[in-house]
Wavefront OBJ file of the C-alpha trace (Angstrom):
o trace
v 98.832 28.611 131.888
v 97.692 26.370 134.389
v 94.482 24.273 135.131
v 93.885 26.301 138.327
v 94.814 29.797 136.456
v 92.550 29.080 133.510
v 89.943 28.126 135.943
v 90.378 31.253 137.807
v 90.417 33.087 134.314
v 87.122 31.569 132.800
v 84.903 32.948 136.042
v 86.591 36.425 135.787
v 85.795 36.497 131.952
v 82.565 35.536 132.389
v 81.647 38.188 134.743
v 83.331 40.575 132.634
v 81.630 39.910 129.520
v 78.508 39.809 131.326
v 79.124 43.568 132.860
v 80.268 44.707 129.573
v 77.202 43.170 127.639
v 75.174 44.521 130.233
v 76.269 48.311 130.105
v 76.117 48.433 126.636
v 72.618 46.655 126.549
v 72.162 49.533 128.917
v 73.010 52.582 126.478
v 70.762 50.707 123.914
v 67.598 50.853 125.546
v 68.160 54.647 125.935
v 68.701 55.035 122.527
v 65.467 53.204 121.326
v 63.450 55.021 123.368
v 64.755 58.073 122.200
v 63.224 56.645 118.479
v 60.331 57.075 119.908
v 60.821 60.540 121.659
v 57.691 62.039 119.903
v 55.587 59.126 118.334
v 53.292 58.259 120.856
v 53.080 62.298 122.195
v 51.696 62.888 118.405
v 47.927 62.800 119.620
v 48.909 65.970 122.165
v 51.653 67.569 119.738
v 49.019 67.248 116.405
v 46.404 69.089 118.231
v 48.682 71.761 120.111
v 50.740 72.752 117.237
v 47.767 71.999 114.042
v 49.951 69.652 112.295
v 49.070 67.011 109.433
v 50.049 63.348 110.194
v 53.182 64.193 107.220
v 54.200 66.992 109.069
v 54.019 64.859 112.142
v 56.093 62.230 110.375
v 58.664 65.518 109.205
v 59.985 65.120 112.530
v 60.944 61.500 112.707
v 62.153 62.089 109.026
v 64.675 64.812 110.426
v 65.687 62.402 113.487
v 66.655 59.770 111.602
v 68.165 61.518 108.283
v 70.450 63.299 111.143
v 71.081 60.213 112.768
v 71.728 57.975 109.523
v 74.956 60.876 108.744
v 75.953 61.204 111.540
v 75.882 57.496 112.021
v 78.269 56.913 108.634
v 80.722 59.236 110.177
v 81.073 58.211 113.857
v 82.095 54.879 112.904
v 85.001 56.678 111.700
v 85.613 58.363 114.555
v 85.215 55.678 117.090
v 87.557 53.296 114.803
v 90.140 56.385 115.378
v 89.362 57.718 119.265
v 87.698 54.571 120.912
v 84.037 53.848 121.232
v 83.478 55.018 125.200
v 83.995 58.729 123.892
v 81.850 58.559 121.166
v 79.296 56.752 123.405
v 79.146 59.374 126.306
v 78.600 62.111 123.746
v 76.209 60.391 122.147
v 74.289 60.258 125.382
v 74.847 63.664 126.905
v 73.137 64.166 123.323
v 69.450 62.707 123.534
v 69.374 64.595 127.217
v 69.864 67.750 126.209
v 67.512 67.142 123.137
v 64.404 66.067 125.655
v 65.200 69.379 127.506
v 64.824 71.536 124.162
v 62.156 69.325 122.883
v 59.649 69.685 126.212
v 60.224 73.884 125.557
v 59.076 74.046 122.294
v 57.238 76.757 121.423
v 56.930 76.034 117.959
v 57.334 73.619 114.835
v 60.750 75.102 114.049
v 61.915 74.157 117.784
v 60.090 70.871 117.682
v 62.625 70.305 114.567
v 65.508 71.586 116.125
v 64.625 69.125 119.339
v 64.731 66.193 116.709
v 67.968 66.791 114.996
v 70.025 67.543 118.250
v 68.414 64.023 118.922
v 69.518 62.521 115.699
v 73.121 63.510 116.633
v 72.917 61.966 119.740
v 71.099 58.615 118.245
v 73.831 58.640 115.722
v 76.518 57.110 117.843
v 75.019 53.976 119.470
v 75.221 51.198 116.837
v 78.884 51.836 115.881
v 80.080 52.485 119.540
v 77.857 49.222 120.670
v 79.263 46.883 118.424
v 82.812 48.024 118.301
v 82.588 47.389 121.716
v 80.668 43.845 122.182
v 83.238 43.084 119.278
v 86.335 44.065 120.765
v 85.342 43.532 125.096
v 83.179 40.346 124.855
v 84.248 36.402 124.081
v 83.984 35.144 120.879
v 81.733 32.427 122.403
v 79.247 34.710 123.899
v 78.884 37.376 121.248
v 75.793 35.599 119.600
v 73.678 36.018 123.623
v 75.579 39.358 123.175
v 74.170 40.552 120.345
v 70.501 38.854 121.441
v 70.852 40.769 125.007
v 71.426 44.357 122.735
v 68.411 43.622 120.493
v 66.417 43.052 123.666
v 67.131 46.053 125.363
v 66.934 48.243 122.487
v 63.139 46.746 121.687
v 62.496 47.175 125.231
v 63.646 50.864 124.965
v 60.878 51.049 122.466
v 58.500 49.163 124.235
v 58.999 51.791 127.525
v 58.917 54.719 126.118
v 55.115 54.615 124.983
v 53.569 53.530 128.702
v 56.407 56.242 130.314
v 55.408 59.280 128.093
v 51.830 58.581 127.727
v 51.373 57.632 131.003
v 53.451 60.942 132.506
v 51.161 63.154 129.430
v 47.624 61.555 130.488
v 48.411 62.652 133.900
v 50.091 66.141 133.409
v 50.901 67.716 130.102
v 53.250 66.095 127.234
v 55.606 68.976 128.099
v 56.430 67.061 131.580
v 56.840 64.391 129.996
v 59.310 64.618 127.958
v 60.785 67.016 131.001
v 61.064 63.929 132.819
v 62.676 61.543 130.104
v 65.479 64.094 129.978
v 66.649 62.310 133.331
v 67.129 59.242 131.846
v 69.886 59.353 129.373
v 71.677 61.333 132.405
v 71.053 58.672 134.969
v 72.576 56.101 132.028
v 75.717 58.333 131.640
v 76.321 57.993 135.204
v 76.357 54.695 135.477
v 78.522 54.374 132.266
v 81.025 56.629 133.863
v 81.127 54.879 136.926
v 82.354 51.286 134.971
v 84.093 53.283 132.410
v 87.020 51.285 132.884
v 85.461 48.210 131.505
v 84.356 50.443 128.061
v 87.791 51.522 127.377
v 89.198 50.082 123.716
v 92.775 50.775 121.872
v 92.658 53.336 119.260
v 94.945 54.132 116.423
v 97.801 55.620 117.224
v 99.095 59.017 115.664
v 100.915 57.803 112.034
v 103.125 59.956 109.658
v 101.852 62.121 107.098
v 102.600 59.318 104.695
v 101.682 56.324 106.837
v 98.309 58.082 107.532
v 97.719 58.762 103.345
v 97.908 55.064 102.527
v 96.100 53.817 105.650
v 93.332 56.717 104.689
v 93.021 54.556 101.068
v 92.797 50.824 103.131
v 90.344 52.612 105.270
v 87.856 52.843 102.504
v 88.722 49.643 101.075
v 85.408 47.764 102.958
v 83.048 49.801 100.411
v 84.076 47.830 97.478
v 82.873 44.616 99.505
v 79.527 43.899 97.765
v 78.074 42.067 101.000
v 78.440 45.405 102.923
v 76.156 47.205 100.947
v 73.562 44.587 100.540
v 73.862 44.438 104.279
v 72.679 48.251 104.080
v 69.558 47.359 101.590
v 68.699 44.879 104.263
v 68.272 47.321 107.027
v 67.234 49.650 105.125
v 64.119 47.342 104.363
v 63.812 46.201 107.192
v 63.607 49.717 109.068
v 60.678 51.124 106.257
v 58.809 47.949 108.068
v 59.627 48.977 111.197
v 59.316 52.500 110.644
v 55.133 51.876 109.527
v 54.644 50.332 112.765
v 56.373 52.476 114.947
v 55.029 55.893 113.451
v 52.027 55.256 112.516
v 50.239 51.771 113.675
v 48.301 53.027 116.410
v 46.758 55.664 114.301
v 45.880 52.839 111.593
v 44.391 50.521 114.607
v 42.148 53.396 115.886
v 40.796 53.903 112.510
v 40.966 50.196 111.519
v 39.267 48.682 114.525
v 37.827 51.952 116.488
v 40.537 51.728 119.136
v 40.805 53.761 121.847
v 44.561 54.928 122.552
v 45.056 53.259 125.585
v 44.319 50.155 123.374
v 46.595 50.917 120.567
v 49.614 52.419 122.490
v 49.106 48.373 124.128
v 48.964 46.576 121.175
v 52.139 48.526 120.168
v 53.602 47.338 123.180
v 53.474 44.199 123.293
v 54.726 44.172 119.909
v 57.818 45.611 121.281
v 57.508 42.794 123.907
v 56.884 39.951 121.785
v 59.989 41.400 119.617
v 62.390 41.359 122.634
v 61.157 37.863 123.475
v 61.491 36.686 119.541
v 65.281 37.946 119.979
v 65.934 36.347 123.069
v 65.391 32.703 121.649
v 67.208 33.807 118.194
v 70.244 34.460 120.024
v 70.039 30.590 120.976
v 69.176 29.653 116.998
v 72.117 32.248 115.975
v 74.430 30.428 118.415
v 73.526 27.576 116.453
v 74.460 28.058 113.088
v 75.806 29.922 110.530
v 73.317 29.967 108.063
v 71.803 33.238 109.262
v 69.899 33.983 105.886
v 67.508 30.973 106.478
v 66.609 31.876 110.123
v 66.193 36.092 108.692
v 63.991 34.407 105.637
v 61.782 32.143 108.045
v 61.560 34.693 110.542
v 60.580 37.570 108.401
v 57.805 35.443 106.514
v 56.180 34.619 109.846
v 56.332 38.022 110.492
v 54.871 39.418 106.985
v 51.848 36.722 106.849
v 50.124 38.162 109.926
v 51.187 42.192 109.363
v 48.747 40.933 105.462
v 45.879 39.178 108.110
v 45.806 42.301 110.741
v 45.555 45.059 107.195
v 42.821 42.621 105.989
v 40.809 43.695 108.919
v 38.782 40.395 109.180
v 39.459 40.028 112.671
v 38.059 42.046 115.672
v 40.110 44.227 118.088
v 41.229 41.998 120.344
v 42.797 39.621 118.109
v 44.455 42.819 115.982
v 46.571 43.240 119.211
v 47.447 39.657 119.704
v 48.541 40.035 115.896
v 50.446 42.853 116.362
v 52.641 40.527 119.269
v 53.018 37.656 116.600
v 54.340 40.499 113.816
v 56.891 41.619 116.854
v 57.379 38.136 117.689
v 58.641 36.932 114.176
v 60.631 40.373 113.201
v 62.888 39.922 116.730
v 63.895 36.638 115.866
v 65.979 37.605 112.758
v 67.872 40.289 115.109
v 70.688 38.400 116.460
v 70.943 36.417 113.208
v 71.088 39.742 111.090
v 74.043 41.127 113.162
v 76.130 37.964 113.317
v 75.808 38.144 108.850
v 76.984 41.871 109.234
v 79.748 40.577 110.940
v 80.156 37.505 108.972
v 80.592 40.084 105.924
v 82.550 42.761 107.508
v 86.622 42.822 107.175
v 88.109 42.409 110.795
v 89.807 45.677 111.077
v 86.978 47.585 109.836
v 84.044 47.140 112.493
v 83.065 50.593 113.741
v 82.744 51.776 109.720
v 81.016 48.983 108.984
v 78.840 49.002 111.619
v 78.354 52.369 110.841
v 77.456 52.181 107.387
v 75.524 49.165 107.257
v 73.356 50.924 110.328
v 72.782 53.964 108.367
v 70.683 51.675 106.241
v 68.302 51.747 109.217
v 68.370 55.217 110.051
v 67.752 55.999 106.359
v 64.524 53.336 106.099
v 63.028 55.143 109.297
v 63.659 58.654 107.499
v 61.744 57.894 104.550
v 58.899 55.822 106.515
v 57.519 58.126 108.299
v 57.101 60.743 104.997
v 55.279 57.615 103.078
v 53.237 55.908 105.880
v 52.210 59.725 107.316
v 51.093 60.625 103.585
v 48.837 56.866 103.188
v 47.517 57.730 106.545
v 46.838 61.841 105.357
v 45.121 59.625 101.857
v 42.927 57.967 104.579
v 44.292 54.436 103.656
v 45.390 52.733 107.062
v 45.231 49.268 106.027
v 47.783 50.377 103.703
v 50.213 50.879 106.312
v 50.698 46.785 107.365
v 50.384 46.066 103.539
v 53.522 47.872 103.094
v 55.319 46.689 106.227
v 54.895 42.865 104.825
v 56.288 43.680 101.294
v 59.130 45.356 102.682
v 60.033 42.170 104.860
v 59.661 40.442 102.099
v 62.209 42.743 100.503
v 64.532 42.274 103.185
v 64.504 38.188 102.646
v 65.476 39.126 99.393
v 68.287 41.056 100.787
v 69.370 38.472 103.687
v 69.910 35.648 101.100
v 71.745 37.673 98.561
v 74.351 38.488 101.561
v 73.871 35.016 102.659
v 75.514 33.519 99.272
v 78.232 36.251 98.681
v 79.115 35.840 102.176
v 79.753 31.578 101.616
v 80.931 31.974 98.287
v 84.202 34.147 100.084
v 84.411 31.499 102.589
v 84.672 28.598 100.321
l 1 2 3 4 5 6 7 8 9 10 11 12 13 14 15 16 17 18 19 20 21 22 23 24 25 26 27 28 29 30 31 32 33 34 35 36 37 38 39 40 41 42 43 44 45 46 47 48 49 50 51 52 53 54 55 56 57 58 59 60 61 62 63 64 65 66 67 68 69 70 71 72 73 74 75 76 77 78 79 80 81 82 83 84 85 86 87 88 89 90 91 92 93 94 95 96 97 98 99 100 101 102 103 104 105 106 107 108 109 110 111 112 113 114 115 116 117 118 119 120 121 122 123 124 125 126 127 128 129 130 131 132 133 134 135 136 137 138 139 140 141 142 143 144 145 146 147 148 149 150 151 152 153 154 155 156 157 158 159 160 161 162 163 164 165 166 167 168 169 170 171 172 173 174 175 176 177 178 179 180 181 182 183 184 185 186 187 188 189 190 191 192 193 194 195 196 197 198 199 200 201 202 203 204 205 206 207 208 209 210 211 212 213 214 215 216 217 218 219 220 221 222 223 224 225 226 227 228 229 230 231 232 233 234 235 236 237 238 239 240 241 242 243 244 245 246 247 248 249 250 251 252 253 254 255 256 257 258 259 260 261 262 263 264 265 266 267 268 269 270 271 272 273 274 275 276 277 278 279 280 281 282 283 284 285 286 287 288 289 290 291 292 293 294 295 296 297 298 299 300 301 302 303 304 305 306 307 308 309 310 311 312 313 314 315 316 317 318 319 320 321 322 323 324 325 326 327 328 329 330 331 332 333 334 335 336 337 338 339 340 341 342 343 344 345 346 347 348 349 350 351 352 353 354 355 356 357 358 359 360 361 362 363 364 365 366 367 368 369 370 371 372 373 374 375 376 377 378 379 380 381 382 383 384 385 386 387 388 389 390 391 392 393 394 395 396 397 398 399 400 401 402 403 404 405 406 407 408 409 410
């Protein structure tokens, strides 16, 4: 190739890479927010339907357990039919899911709401990285995977201030009529650049071929790092799964909140997380000891969730805690997916992804059954206790896939 071809080449790249990261970043956000479909509508829901804070955390519990199968089989799939598919569906998914949700009538269709948006959930993480994997340059995945972390804690950070704010001024039915339009608007705009989401799949194999590639197939699970991988999300998500459920409750009782303050303090926890992922992209870039950056991170993170459950400090400074806690927690996100992928075989990255994410879904299944029954026990200092010993749990975790990771290098 030429000097003037590669220099045509490295601009067209770029701007690929950037659309690609960009889209994807896109279906992300949607996702998140869908985590947090119900969470902050619990005040409304509670009172409408006479629910217990464990039945309220049922809900999440069925999102996520829905999400965290469904999640260990689409990797599969989108390994075998492409990841644009699997993505679309997924979408078309959480829509239909705010529709049902917003005409619930009663606990059994508040359920149903939350597994159809399980399914949909289910899809993003092995669809997102099979396609920032396969559709972006090696050179910018590390700002790739930053840019994803971002927009998913931004999804999270929305969707309090969008349904609370919609519910405060008309009923929490409207708004969740009104996030229905969302993941729609998303899957038009995916459509409209599906060109630039399209990946190879595997093509149709003989009866025998397809036997023995079945058996390699498998062959990741018996890769120790993989499933410590899973422990650390898993961790990682009963920390995140405390604050997302149930920290505004523990803040109202803790410091005699009103919700307007909470739901904020919640935010800009989301905030401060995107921000704390935006400069660890640039410290992932950097090296490839990710295990230190997860272990510095993630202490940072679990000293001040310890000083906010003390409740030594008045309500104004809880909030400015609860930015530092999302501040140290989103700079281990780039840095945790760059040691999944450190770990993962090269032909196997939508079922890895897929498993290893599971881990996730499965922490913020059980979380919300545990935190829900400390809050029902009338303990809500309990709840940021618990989210520092599980990031200290996930250290534990990083390091351990840290070392078998080097050791295979070496």
């Amino acid at each position: 190739m030429t000097t003037a071809a590669t220099n045509q080449a490295a601009p067209d790249n770029m701007k690929k890479d950037v659309m690609v990261i960009s889209l994807v970043g896109l279906a992300h956000g949607i996702s998140h927010f869908f985590h947090m479909i119900l969470a902050p509508l619990f005040p409304w829901i509670k009172d409408v339907f006479s629910l217990s804070f464990a039945e309220l955390g049922l809900l999440m519990t069925v999102f996520f357990v829905i999400s965290g199968i469904g999640q260990a089989m689409s990797g599969f799939i989108v390994d075998k039919v492409g990841a644009r598919a699997v993505l679309f569906f997924g979408i078309s998914c959480l829509g239909v899911s705010a529709l049902v949700l917003s005409m619930s009538q009663n606990y059994g269709m508040l359920l149903m709401g939350s597994m159809l948006a399980g399914v949909g959930n289910s899809v993003f993480h092995p669809s997102d990285y099979t396609l920032l994997n396969k559709k972006v340059s090696s050179q910018r995945l590390g700002y790739a995977f930053s840019v994803h972390g971002i927009t998913g804690n931004l999804g999270w950070a929305a969707a309090p201030v969008f349904l609370v704010t919609i519910a405060g001024l008309t009923t929490w039915r409207t708004a969740l009529f009104c996030a229905a339009f969302l993941p729609f608007t998303v899957l038009a705009i995916l459509f409209f650049y599906r060109e630039l989401l399209h990946t190879e799949v595997v093509q149709h194999q003989s009866a025998a071929h397809a036997s023995k590639a079945a058996e390699g197939a498998m062959d990741f699970m018996r890769i120790p790092a993989v499933w410590m991988c899973f422990g650390f999300f898993f961790m990682t998500a009963m920390a995140l799964g405390g604050i997302q459920s149930f920290s505004s409750a523990s803040l109202r009782q803790m410091y005699d909140m009103s919700l307007g303050s909470a739901t904020t303090a919640y935010t800009l926890y989301m905030l401060a997380s995107a921000a704390g992922m935006l400069w660890g992209g640039f410290l992932a870039a950097k090296t490839t000891h990710h295990d230190r950056t997860i272990t510095l991170a993630f202490s940072f993170a679990g000293v001040f969730s310890l000083i906010l459950a003390s409740g030594t400090v008045n309500a104004a400074v809880a909030v400015l805690l609860m930015g530092a806690i999302g501040f140290g927690s989103g700079i281990a996100g780039p840095s945790r997916d760059l040691m999944i992928r450190a770990a993962a075989p090269k032909n196997a990255t939508g079922r890895v992804y897929g498993i290893v994410y599971s881990g996730l879904d499965s922490g913020l299944a059980v979380a919300p059954l545990i935190f829900g029954a400390i809050m029902d026990a009338h303990h809500p200092s309990w709840v940021f206790i618990c989210v520092g010993f599980f990031q200290v749990l996930a250290i534990l975790t990083a390091v351990n896939v840290g070392s078998k990771t080097r050791a295979l290098a070496v």
